[in-house]
N, C-alpha and C positions, 0 to 999 in steps of 0.2 A: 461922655460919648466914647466907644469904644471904637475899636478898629481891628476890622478883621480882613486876613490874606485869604484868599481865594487862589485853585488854580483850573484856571479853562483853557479848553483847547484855543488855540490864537484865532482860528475863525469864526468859535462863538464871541469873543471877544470884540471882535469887527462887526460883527450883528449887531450885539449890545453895544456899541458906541454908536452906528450909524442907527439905532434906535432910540437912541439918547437925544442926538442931536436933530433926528425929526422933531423931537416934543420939545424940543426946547431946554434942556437939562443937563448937568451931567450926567456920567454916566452912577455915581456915587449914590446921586438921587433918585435914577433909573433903580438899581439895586435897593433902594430902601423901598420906595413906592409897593415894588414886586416882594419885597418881604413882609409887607405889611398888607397886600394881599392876601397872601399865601397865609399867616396868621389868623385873618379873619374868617378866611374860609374854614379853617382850622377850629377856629372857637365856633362859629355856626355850622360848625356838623357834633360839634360836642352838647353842643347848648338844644340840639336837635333829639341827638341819641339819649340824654337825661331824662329829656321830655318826653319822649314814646317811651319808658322805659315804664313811666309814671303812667301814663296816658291807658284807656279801657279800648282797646281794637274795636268792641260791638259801637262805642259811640262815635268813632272815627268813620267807620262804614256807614252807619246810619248821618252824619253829617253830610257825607258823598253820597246818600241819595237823594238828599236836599239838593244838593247845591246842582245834580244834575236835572230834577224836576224842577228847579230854577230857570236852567239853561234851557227847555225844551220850552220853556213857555213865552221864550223872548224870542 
C-alpha cells in the first residue's frame, strides 16, 4: 500500500470529509473509491477509442438504422 500527500484548499477538505462521513467512510476510502472511478472511466474511453479505431463507420451507421426501425415499431 502506498501513501500519498495531497494538498487542497481547507474548504475542499471540509467537503470531502462531511462527504465521507454521509457514506459512512473515511475520508481515505472516500479518495480511493473516487480514484478508482476516475481510473475506470479512464480505461473505458481507451478501451472505446481502440475499438472505433478498428471498427467500419458504414456498419456503425447501418446498425443505428436498425436499432432506430426498432424503436419506431414499438
Amino acid at each position: 500500500m502506498s501513501t500519498l500527500t495531497i494538498r487542497l484548499p481547507e474548504e475542499k477538505h471540509e467537503r470531502l470529509k462531511t462527504l465521507a462521513a454521509a457514506r459512512h467512510i473515511s475520508v481515505n476510502k472516500l479518495i480511493d473509491e473516487l480514484a478508482t472511478i476516475a481510473l475506470v472511466a479512464h480505461d473505458t474511453q481507451l478501451r472505446f477509442l481502440t475499438r472505433a479505431k478498428r471498427g467500419n463507420p458504414q456498419v456503425g451507421l447501418e446498425l443505428l438504422d436498425k436499432l432506430a426501425q426498432k424503436e419506431q415499431q414499438t
